[in-house]
N, C-alpha and C positions, 0 to 999 in steps of 0.2 A: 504493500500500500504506500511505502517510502512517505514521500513529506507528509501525506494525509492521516497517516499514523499521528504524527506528534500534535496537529491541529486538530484534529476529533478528539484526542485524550484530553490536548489545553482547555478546549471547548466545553468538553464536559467536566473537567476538574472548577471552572470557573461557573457553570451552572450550580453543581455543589457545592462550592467555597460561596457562593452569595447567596444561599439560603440562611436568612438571619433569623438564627434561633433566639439571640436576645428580644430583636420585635414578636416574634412567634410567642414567645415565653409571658413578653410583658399584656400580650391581646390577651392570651389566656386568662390572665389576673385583672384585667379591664382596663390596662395600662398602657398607654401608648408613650415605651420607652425615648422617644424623641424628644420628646417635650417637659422631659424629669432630667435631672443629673446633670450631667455634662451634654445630654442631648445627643453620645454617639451610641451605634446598635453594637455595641459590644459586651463583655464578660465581665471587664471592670465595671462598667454602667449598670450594670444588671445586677451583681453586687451590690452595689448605692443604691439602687431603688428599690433591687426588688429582695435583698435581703441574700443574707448565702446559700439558704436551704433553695433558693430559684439559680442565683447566681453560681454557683460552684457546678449545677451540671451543664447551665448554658456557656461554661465556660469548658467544661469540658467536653460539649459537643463540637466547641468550635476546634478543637485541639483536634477531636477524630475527623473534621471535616479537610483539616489538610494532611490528618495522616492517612485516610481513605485514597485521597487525592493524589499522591504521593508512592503510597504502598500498594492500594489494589486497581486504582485504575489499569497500572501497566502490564495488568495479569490478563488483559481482556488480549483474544487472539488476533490482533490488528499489523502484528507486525511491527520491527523499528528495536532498537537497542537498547535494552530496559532501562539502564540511567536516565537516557536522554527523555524516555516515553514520564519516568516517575519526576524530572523536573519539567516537564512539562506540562504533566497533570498538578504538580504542587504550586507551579506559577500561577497557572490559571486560580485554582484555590485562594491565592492570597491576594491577588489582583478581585475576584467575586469578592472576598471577604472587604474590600476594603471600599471596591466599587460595585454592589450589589447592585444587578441587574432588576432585581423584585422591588427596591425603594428608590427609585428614581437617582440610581449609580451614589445612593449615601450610604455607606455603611461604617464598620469596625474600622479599627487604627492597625489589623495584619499580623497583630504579634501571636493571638493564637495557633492563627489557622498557619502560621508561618512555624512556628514550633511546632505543630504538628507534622509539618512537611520535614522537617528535619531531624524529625524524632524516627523519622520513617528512615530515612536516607544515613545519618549518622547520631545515632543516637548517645553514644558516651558523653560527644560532643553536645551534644544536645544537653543533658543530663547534668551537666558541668555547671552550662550555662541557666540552668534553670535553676541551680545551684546557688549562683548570683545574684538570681531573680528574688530569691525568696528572702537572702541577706541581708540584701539593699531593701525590700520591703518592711522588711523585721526592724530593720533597726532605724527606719528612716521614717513609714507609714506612708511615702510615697510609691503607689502603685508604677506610676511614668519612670519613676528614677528609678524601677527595677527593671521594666523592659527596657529602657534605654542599653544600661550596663548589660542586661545580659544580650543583647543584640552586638554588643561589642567586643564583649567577650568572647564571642562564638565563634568567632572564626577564629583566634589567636588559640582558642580551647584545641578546634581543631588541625590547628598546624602542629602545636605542640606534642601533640597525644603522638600524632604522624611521626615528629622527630624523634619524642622520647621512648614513646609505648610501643611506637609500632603498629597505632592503630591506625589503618589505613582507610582515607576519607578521598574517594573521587574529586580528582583537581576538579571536573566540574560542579559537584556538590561543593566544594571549596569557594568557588566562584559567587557561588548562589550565597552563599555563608558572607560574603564579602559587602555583595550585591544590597542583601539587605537592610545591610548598615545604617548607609545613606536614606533609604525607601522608609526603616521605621522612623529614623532621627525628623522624616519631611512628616510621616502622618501623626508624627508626636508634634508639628513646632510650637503649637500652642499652648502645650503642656511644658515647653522648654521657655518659650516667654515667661509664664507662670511661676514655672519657676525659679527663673533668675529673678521676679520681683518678687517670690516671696506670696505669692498668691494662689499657690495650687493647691486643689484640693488634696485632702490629707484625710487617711484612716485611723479613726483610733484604737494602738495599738493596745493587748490585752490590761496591761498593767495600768494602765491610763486612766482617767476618770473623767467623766463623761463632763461637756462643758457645759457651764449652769447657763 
């Protein structure tokens, strides 16, 4: 099928990557996630409004919709070189996820369904980075300041592991690791203004006490 391979996979990685389950999530509860929180249809926002016990799976569906994207798309009998076929279905994935075709191309900020593509693709690395994620959250209560970090981390996670461990990460999965740097640092900038004035919203962590 040569190039029609990698275009039918993107195609449909990007139909399944822009299925927003945070708007899906927030109709269910009469909620039109848009117009609460931060107003994006993402995991984080869905956590803010709609609590964890909503948030934590819409966040974890958005995780399987790029590891889907990424890991069984390229299982489908269409022909084409499986790396090429699983970053092609996981681009499409993070491109939907961010430009959902269902709300008028608005959606999430990538970093789920982008971790899911990489959890599929190089997972230690991935694993590392989420590692990051959770540290800078912890200690910070900024949810942006922990994808950011682990977005940057992840590629250096994965050359390293390469050098030291041996853990061998397709220079084009490497690429995609690189790629996305740039692409979350852009669907974060306003979260990165925010932050530099000192205006982002902030989680309050466990030990904290609620403000009167």
């Amino acid at each position: 099928m040569g190039t029609g391979s990698y275009v039918l996979v993107a195609v449909l990685g990007y139909l399944l990557g822009g299925i927003p389950v945070a708007y899906l999530a927030g109709r269910l509860k009469g909620v039109d996630i848009r117009r609460h929180g931060s107003g994006n249809v993402g995991g984080t926002n869905a956590l803010r409004v709609l609590g964890w016990r909503v948030g934590l799976p819409v966040l974890a569906l958005d995780i399987a919709k790029g590891y889907a994207a990424a890991g069984l798309l390229p299982l489908l009998p269409l022909g084409g070189e499986p790396v090429y076929l699983a970053l092609a279905g996981g681009l499409g994935a993070v491109l939907g996820h961010v430009f959902t075709p269902y709300l008028k191309f608005r959606g999430g900020k990538g970093v789920a369904a982008g971790a899911g593509v990489l959890l599929a693709l190089a997972p230690l690395p991935t694993l590392l980075a989420a590692g990051v994620f959770f540290l800078l959250v912890f200690a910070t209560g900024y949810v942006s300041l922990g994808s950011l970090g682990a977005a940057a981390v992840l590629p250096l996670a994965a050359f390293l592991l390469g050098r030291l461990a041996g853990v061998e990460v397709h220079p084009a999965v490497q690429g995609l690791a690189v790629g996305l740097v740039p692409f979350v640092f852009w669907t974060h900038r306003g979260n990165v203004r925010r932050l530099l004035s000192g205006k982002e919203n902030r989680f309050r962590r466990p030990w904290e006490r609620p403000r009167a």
